[in-house]
N, C-alpha and C positions, 0 to 999 in steps of 0.2 A: 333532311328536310322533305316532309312532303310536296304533293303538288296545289294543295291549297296552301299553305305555307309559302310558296312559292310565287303564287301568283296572288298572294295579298301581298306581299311585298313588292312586289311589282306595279300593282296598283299603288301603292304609298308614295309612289316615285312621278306619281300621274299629278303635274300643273292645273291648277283650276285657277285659269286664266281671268275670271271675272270673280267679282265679289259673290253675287249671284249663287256661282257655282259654289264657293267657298261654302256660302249657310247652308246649301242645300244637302253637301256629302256629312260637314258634322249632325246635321237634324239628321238624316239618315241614322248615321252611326249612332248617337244618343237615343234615338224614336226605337232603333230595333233595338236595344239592351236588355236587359235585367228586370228593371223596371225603371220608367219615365213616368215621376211624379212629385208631387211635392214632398211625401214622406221619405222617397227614394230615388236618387237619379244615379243610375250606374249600368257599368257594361264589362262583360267578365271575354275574355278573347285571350288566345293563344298566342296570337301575333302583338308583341309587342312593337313593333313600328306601327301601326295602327293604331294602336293605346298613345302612344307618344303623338302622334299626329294628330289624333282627336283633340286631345289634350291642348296641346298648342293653337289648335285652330278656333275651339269654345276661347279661350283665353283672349286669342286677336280679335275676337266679333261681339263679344258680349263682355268682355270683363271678368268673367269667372273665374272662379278657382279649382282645380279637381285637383285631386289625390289619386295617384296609382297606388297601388298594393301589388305584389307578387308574390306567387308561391310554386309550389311545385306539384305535380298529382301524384296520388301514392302507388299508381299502378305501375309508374315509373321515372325514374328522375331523368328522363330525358324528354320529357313533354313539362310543361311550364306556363304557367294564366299568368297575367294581369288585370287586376280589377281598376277600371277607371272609376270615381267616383264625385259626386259633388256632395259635400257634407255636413252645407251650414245648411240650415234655413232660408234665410233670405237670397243666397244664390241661387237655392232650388228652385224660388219662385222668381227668379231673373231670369234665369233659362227657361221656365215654363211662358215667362210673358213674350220672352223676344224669341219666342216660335212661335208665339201666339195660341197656346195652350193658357188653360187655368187648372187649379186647382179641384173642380168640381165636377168635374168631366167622368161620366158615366163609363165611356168605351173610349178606349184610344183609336183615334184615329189619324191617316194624313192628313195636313193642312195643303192644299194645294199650293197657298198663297207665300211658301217657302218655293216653292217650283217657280216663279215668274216664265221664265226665261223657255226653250228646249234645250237649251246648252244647260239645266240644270237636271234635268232627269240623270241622263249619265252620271254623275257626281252625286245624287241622293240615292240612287241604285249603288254606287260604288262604297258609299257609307253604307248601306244597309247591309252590304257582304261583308266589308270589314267588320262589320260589326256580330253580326249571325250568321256568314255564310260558309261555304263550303264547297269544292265540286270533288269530283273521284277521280285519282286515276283514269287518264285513259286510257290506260293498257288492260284497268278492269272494267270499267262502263264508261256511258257515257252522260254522268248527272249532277244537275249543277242544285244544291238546295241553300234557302232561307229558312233557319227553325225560328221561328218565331213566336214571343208571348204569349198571344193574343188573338183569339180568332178575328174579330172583327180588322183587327191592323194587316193580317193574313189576306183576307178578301180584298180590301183594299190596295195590297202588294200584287196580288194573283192578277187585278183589273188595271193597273197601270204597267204591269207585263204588258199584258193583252193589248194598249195602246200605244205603245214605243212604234209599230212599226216593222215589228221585226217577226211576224208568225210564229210564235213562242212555242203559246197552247201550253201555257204554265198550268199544273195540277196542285189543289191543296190535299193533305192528308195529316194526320195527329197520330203524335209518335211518344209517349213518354211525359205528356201533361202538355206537350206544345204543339205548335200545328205549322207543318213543314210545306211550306212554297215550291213547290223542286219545276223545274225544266229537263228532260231527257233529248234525246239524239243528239250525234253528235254535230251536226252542221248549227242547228240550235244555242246549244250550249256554247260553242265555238263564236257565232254571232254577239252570242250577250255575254260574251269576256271582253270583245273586241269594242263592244259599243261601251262596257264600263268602263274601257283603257286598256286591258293587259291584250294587246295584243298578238305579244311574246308566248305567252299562254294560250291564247287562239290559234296560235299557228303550231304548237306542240301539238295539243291535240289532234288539230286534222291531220298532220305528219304520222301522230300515231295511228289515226285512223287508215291510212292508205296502206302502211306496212301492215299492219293485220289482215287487210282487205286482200293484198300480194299474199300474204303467205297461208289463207284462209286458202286462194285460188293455188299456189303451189300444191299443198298438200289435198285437194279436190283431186289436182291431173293426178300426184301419186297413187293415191287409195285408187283411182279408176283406171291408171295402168296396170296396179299391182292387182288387180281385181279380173282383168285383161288376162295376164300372165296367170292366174291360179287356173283359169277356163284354160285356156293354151294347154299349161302344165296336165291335166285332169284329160282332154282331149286326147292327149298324146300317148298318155299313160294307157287310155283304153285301145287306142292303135296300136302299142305295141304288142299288149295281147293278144292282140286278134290276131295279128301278124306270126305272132309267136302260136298260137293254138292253129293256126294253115299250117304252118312247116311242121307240129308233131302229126296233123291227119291226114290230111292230104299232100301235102307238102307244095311249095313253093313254084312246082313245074306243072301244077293243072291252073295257075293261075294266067291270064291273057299275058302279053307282054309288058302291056304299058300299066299292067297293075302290080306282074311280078317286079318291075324296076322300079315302082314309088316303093311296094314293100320293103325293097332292100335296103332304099335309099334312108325311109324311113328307122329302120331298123338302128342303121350305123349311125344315123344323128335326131335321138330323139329331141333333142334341144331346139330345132328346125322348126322356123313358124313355116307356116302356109305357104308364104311369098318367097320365101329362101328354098323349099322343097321345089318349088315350080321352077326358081330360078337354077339349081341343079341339076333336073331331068332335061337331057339330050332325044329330043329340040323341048324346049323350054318349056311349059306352058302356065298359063293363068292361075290366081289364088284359087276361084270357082270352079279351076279344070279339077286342081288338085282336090280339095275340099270333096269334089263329086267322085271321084276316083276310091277316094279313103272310104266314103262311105260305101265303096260297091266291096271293097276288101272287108269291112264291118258284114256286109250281108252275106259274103263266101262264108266268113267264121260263125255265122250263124247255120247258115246251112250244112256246115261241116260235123253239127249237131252239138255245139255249144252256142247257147244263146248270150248274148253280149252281158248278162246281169251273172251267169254262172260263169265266166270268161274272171270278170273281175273279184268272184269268190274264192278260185281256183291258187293256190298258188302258182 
């Protein structure tokens, strides 16, 4: 199952406690369909508990009759539609009346006058996903979309986003002859699952989101320690030539004391960060002591007449 698959069924499980709400989610789900008209009233969806739902609920409010249909798609018999549909005549024009649609209507639009209530928003958003919607994965993005008909019923969806309350900033764009309503980020998207009901689904998401968030910021420290260590490594590599190019020319007893006994030290453990070599040298001293120490060894082995770039050509 996927994750819209999962949270339309979720939603199907969502109470619409008032009558109100009841017309508001089937208008939803019937308004975003297929087409919504008198030659054709129907709604093509994946999810059949939503097909069943609709079904049942046009039935209890208006008297209607629909027909499902199912089939299966041929890219795979593990994805499967049903078409809701209403088929006669005269119930088409029963459902267009008691939404208060007609038949002659230029552009579909919403009727507000199905919204009464603010406890109906919720449940006409809720049918309108059942019906066209979809959100991703959130372990691959973070986007919730409506494909819809109809540009005009589009603007209409995008501006009653925009008025819920909820700082959406829904974008329209047309995809394939339809034009798609979507909402991105994920605190967003999370919000307007939670306000249509699933939100079972709201809290998946941001769950997924902090785990990405964690392991975004894990592997940050890695890549910037292991990044750490290749400087260390590379560092060290060039000390110990240097070190090694003193003892074949000069050798090791024209160097000061406290420089001959880093070099040694050096030598025997080149694996040794900064802090480990200082902590070592008898009496101890500082990463900066050390650090400044190494580099006075770097300018012996230059002056010993290999410069530090032929040092590292050198086997």
């Amino acid at each position: 199952m996927s994750f819209a698959s999962d949270t339309k069924k979720e939603l199907c499980r969502c109470p619409n406690a008032q009558p109100c709400c009841q017309k508001a989610e089937v208008y939803g789900f019937f308004l975003f369909g297929k087409m919504f008209s008198a030659r054709e009233i129907s709604v093509t969806t994946e999810s059949i508990p939503a097909a069943r739902r609709a079904s049942r609920q046009l039935a209890e409010l208006s008297g209607s009759i629909t027909e499902l249909t199912a089939g299966m798609y041929r890219q795979g018999a593990d994805r499967s539609w049903v078409t809701v549909s209403v088929n006669a005549w005269e119930e088409r024009l029963r459902v267009l009346e008691f939404f208060g649609h007609t038949p002659q209507e230029a552009h579909l639009r919403i009727r507000k006058e199905n919204l009464p209530q603010d406890c109906c928003y919720p449940a006409f958003l809720r049918g309108a996903f059942l019906s066209c919607g979809t959100v991703v994965r959130p372990e691959k993005e973070y986007r919730l979309e409506f494909a819809v008909p109809h540009q005009h019923l589009a603007r209409d969806l995008q501006e009653l986003l925009q008025g819920i309350g909820l700082e959406l900033e829904p974008g329209v764009s047309s995809r394939r002859g339809t034009f798609v309503v979507y909402v991105n980020e994920a605190e967003k998207v999370g919000d307007l699952l939670a306000y249509m009901g699933a939100s079972g689904a709201s809290l998946e998401l941001i769950q997924a989101k902090m785990l990405k968030e964690v392991r975004n910021n894990v592997n940050r420290k890695l890549n910037f320690e292991s990044a750490n260590q290749d400087k260390t490594a590379d560092a060290a590599a060039r000390q110990m030539l240097a070190i090694r190019r003193i003892g074949e020319t000069v050798g090791f007893s024209s160097l000061p004391e406290p420089l001959r006994q880093l070099a040694q030290l050096r030598y025997e453990h080149p694996e040794y960060s900064l802090r480990e070599l200082g902590q070592s040298l008898e009496p101890p001293i500082s990463r900066s002591g050390v650090n400044h120490r190494l580099k006075r060894i770097l300018e012996l082995a230059e002056k010993s007449g290999q410069t530090e770039e032929t040092l590292q050509e050198e086997p």
